[in-house]
C-alpha positions in Angstrom: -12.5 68.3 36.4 -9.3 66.5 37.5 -11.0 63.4 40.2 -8.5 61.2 42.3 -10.7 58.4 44.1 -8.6 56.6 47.1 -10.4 53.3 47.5 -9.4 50.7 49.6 -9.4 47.7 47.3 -9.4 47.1 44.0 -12.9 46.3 42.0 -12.6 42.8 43.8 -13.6 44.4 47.3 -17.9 44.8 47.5 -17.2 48.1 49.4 -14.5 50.2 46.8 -16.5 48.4 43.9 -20.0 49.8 44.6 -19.1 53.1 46.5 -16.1 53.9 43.8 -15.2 51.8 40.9 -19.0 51.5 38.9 -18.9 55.2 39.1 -16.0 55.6 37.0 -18.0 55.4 33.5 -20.5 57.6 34.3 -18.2 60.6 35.6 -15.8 59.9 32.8 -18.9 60.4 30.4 -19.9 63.8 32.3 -16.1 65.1 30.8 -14.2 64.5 34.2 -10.9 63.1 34.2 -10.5 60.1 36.8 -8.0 58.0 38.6 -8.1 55.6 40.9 -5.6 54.1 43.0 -6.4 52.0 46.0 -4.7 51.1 48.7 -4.0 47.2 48.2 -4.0 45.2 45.5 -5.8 41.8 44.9 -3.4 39.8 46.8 -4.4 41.0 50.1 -7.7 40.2 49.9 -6.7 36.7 48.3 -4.8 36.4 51.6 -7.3 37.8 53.9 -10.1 36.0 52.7 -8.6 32.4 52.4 -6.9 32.9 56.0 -8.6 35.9 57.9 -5.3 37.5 58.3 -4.3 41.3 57.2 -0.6 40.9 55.3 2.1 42.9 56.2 3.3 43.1 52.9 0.9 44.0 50.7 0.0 47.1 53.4 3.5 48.1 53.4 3.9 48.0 49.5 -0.4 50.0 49.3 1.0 52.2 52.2 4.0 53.6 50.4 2.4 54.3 46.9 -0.7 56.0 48.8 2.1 58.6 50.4 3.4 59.3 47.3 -0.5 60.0 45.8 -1.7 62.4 49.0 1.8 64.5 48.2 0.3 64.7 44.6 -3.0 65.3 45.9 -2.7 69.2 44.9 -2.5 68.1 41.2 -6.4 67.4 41.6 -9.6 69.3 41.8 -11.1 67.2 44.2 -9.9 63.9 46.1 -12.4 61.1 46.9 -11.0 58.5 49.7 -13.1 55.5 50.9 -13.0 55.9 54.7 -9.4 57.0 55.4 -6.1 57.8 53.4 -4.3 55.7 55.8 -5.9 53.0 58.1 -4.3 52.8 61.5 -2.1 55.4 61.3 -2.9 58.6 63.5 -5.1 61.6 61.6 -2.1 63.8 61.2 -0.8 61.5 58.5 -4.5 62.5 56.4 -3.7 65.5 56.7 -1.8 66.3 54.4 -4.7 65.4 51.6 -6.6 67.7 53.1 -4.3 70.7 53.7 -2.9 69.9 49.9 -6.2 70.0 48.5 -9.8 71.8 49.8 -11.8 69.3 47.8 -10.8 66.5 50.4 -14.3 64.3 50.4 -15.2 61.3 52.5 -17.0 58.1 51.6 -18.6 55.7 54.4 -20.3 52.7 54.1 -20.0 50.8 57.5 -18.8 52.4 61.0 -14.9 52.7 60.3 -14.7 54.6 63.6 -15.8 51.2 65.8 -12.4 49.6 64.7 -10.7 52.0 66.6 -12.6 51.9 69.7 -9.6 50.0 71.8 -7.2 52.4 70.6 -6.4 55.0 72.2 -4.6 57.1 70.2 -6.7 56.3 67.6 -10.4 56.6 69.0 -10.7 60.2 67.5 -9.2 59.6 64.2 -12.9 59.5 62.2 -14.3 62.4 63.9 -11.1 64.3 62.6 -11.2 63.4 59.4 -15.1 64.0 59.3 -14.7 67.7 60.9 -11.4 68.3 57.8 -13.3 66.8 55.0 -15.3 69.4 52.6 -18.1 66.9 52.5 -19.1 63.7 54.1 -20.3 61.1 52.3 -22.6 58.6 54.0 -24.5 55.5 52.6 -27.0 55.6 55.2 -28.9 57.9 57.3 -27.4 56.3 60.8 -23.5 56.8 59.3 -25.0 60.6 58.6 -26.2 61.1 61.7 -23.0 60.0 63.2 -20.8 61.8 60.6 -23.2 65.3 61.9 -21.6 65.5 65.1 -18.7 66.7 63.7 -19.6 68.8 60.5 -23.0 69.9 59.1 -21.3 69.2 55.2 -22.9 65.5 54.9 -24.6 63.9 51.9 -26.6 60.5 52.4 -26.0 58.2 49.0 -26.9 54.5 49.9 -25.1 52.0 47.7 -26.6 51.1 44.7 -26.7 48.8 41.4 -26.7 48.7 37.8 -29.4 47.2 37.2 -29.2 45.8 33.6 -26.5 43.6 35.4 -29.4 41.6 37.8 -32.0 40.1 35.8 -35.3 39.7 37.1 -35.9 36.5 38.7 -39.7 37.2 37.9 -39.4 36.7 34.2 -37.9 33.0 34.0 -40.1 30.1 34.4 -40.1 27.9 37.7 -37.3 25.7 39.1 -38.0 22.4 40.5 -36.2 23.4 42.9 -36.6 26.5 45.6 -33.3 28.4 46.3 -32.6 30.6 49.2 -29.6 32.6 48.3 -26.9 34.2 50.6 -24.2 36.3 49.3 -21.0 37.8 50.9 -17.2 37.0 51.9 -15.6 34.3 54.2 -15.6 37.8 56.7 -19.6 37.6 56.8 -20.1 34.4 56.6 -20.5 34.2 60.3 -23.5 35.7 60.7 -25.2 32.9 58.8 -24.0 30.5 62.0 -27.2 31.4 64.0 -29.8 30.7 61.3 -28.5 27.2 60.3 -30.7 25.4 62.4 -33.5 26.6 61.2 -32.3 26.7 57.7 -32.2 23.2 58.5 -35.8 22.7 59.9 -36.9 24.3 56.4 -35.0 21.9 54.5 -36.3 18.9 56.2 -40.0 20.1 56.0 -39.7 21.1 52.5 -37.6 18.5 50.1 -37.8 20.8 47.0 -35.5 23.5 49.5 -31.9 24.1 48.5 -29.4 26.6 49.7 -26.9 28.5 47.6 -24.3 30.6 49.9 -22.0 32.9 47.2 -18.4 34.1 47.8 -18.7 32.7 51.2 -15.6 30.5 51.7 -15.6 27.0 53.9 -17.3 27.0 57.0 -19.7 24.5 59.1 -23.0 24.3 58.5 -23.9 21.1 60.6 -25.2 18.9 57.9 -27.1 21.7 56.0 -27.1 20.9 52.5 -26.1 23.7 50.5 -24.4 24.2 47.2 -21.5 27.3 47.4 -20.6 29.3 44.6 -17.5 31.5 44.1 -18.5 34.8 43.8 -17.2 36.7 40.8 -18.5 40.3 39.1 -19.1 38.6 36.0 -21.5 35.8 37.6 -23.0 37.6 40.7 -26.0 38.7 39.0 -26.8 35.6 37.4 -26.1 33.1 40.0 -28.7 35.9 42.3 -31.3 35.5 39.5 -31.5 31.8 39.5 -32.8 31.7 43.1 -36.3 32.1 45.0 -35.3 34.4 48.4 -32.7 36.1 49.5 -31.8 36.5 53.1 -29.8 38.8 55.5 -28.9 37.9 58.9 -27.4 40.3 60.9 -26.2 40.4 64.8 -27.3 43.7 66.3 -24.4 45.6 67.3 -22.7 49.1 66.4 -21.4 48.0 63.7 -23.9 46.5 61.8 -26.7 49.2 62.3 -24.4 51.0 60.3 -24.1 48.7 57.0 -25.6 49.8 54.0 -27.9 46.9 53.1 -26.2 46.1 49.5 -27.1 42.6 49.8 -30.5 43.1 50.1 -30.7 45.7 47.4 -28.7 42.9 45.2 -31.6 40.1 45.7 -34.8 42.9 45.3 -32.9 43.7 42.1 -33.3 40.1 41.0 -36.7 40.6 41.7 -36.3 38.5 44.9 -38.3 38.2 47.8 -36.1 39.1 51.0 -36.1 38.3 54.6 -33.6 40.2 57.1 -32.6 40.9 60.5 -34.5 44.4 61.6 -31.4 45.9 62.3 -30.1 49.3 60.8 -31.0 50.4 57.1 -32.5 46.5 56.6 -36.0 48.3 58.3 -36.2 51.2 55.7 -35.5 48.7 52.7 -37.8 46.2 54.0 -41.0 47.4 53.6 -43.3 44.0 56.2 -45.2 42.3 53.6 -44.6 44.6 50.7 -41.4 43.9 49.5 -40.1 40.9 52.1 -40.1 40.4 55.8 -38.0 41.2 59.1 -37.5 38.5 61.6 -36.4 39.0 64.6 -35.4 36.1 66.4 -35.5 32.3 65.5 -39.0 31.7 64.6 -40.0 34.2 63.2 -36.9 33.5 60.8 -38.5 30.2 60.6 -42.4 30.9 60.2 -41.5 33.7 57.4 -39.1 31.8 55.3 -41.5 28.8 55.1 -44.7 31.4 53.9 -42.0 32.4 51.2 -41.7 28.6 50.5 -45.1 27.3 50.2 -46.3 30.1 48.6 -44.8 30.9 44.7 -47.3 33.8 44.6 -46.4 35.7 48.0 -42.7 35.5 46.0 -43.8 36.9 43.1 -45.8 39.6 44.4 -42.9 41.0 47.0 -40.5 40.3 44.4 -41.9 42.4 42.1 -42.8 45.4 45.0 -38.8 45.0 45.8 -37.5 45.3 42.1 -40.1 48.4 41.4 -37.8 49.8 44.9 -34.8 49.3 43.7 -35.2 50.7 40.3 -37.2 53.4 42.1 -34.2 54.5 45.2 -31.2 52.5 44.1 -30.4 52.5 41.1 -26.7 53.4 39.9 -28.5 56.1 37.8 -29.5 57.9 41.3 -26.1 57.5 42.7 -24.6 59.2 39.9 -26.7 62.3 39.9 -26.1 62.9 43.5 -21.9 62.3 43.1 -22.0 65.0 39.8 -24.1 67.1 42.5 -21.5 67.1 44.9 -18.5 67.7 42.9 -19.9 69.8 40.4 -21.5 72.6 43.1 -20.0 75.8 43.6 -16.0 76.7 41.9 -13.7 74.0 41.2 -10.8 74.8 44.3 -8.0 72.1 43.9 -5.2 73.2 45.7 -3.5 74.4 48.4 -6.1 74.5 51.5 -6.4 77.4 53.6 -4.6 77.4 57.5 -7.1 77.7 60.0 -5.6 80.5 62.2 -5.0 78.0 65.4 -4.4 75.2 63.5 -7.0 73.1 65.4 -9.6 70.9 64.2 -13.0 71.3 65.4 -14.7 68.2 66.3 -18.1 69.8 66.8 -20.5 71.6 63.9 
């Protein structure tokens, strides 16, 4: 089989990198042909990380190769595109993906439609592409439930790991040192504001407390002593391994209930010990007390962080729970199985796809 995948970013981008690019190997060894081509290159997320601003440029340069791959789409027998063929355009331009080929199949892995909720012309785009799409592809069971309003042709595959890449945590010997761990992009980095102070409570009751925030850029953190990392593919793993707890603080909002967890599902891989905010899929990775904790507001962020703290066998023993998860649910051995499920069912259509007879696009199941 003949694969195009239409990523946004390159394998530097978290999102295209563990929706897309790590399954390249694995479908190339199941004897299908694939190419990728995303929509921007490195530069623009050089530029929109170190700044926070979207460049014109590197769009209009992405925008005009990704016209000339949809017109080739036919050449294919079945297209994969993270999200949308072309962001902030109107859906008519995506359609000519899915009217050149009938394999046209969806990947989501945060709410893409909220983006568009001040635009009018755009508000609808999702649903359209959703209802056009032969299958949707959602990492969660909130983005499915969404994605069901408009066709009954979903598939839930959460994001996963390879997890040879994340060693366990649990098999080194003590630090002198205790290390929370954050990981992420300047973008995220925000939502670590809210916690600092308490972060900083934790540090002054407990001396041996240090704070490792990866990929995460330059940003305040009110005296907080922390040590920040670059985040690369080749060091992610590692850096994760050589700390105690990982956290994941999230703002409760549309947007986030729909995130896919990855950075929790990065730390239990190390074999870490998590704490979250109970919002979207964090409450069905985080089993209370098993695996890590949810905290709610301030002090419970507080109280449960300094258990993990004081206690090196509390670690251990949700550490080990999480790990067992992951290699259980998320493992980039499950994700695979379910992709060669979807794309090798039924007959291989690349190709023209047929007219419906009024031309209209149904935006209910």
């Amino acid at each position: 089989m003949r694969i195009l995948i239409l990523p946004r970013y390159s394998a530097r981008g978290a999102s295209s990198r563990y929706r897309f690019w790590q399954y390249v190997p694995g479908l190339e060894r199941a004897g299908h042909e694939v190419e990728v081509k995303p929509l921007v290159a490195d530069g623009y997320l050089t530029g929109l990380y170190s700044t926070g601003r979207r460049s014109g440029r590197w769009l209009a340069v992405g925008y005009a190769a990704r016209f000339l791959d949809a017109l080739r789409a036919w050449r294919y027998d079945a297209v994969l595109c993270e999200q949308e063929v072309f962001p902030f355009l109107p859906a008519a331009a995506e359609m000519i993906v899915s009217k050149l080929n009938s394999r046209f199949i969806l990947d989501y892995d945060d709410a893409a439609y909220c983006k568009y909720n001040g635009w009018p012309v755009l508000r609808r785009k999702i649903a359209r592409l959703m209802a056009a799409a032969e299958t949707v592809v959602a990492g969660n069971s909130y983005l499915a439930g969404y994605a069901r309003r408009f066709t009954p042709h979903v598939a839930v595959i959460p994001t996963v790991v390879d997890l040879a890449g994340y060693p366990n945590r649990q098999n080194a010997p003590p630090y002198s040192k205790i290390r929370i761990v954050w990981i992420g992009t300047p973008l995220t980095a925000s939502f670590l504001q809210p916690l600092i102070p308490q972060l900083t409570r934790l540090q002054n009751k407990h001396p041996n407390l240090s704070f490792r925030f990866i990929g995460a850029g330059s940003f305040s953190t009110n005296g907080l002593q922390t040590e920040t990392r670059e985040w690369s593919v080749a060091t992610e793993g590692q850096l994760l391994s050589e700390c105690d707890i990982g956290i994941m603080p999230l703002p409760d909002t549309e947007f986030t209930r729909a995130k896919c967890g990855l950075k929790l599902i990065q730390y239990m891989a190390c074999g870490l010990p998590v704490v979250a905010s109970p919002v979207g899929v964090n409450c069905e990775i985080v089993e209370e007390n098993r695996n890590g904790f949810l905290a709610a507001n301030a002090q419970e962020w507080f109280e449960k962080l300094d258990a993990l703290v004081a206690n090196v066998d509390l670690r251990k023993r949700l550490g080990e729970s999480g790990r067992s998860k992951v290699a259980v649910q998320y493992t980039l051995e499950h994700g695979l199985s379910k992709w060669l499920e979807i794309l090798e069912k039924g007959p291989r259509r690349g190709g023209q796809r047929p007219q419906q007879s009024d031309g209209a696009i149904p935006l209910q199941p």
